[in-house]
C-alpha positions as CSV (number, residue, x, y, z in Angstrom):
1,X,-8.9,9.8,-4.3
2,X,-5.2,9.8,-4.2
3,X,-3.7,9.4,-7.0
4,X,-0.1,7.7,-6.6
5,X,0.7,9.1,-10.6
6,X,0.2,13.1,-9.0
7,X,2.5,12.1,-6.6
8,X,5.1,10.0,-9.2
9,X,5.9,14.0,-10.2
10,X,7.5,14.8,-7.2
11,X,9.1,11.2,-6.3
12,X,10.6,8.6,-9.1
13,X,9.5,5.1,-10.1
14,X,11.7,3.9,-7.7
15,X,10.8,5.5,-4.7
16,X,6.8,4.9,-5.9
17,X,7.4,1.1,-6.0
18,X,9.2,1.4,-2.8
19,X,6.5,2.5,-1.2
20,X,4.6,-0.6,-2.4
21,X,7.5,-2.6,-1.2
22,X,6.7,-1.1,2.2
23,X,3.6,-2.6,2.7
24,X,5.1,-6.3,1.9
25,X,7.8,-5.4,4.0
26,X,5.3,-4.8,6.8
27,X,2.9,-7.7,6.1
28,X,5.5,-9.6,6.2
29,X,7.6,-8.6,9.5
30,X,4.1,-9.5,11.1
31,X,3.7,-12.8,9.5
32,X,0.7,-12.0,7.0
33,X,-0.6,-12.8,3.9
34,X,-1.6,-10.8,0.8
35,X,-4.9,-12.3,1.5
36,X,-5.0,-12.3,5.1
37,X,-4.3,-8.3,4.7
38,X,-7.4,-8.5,2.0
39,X,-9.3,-10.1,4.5
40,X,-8.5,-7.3,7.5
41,X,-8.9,-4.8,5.3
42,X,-11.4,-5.3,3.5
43,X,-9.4,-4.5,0.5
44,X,-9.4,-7.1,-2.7
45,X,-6.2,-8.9,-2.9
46,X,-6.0,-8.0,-6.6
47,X,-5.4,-3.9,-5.2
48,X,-3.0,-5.4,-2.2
49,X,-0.8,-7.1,-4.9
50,X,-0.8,-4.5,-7.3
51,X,0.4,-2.1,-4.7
52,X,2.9,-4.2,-3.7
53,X,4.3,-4.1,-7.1
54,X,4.1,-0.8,-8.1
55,X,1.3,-1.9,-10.8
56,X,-1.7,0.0,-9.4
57,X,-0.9,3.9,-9.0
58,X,-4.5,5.2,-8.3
59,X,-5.8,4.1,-5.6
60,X,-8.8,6.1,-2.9
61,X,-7.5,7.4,0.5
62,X,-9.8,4.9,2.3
63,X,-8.1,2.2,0.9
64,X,-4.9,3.7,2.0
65,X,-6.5,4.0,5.6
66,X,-7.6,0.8,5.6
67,X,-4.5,-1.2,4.9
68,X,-2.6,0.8,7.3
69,X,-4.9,0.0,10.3
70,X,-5.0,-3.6,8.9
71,X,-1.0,-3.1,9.8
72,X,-1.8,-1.4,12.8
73,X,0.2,1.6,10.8
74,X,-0.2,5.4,10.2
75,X,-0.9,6.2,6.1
76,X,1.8,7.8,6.6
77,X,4.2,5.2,8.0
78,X,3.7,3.2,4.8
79,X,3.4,5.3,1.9
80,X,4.8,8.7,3.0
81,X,8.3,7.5,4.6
């Protein structure tokens, strides 16, 4: 599981929710939805959103690795940059 709050120690708030804002900046440079994404995925919408926002910091690498192929993405292209 990776956990996004181990993480907050090395990065701030601010660069954790940008991370989030990544993946709505992608979804949305490729014309998709928060539930089209959940859809692709396989990933609620509920987890999607709260990602996006910077509400949900736990979250397991599969679901990670899911939304980035969704985005035709590396894991680390949206939440490592």
């Amino acid at each position: 599981m990776f956990n996004m709050l181990s993480y907050r120690k090395k990065r701030n708030r601010k660069e954790i929710k940008a991370m989030g804002y990544k993946i709505k900046e992608i979804r949305e440079e490729i014309g998709m939805t928060q539930a089209e994404l959940s859809i692709k995925a396989g990933v609620s919408r509920t987890i999607i959103n709260g990602l996006e926002t910077g509400r949900t910091t736990t979250t397991t690498t599969d679901t990670l690795k899911k939304i980035a192929a969704a985005l035709d993405k590396k894991v680390s292209e949206i939440f490592f940059n």
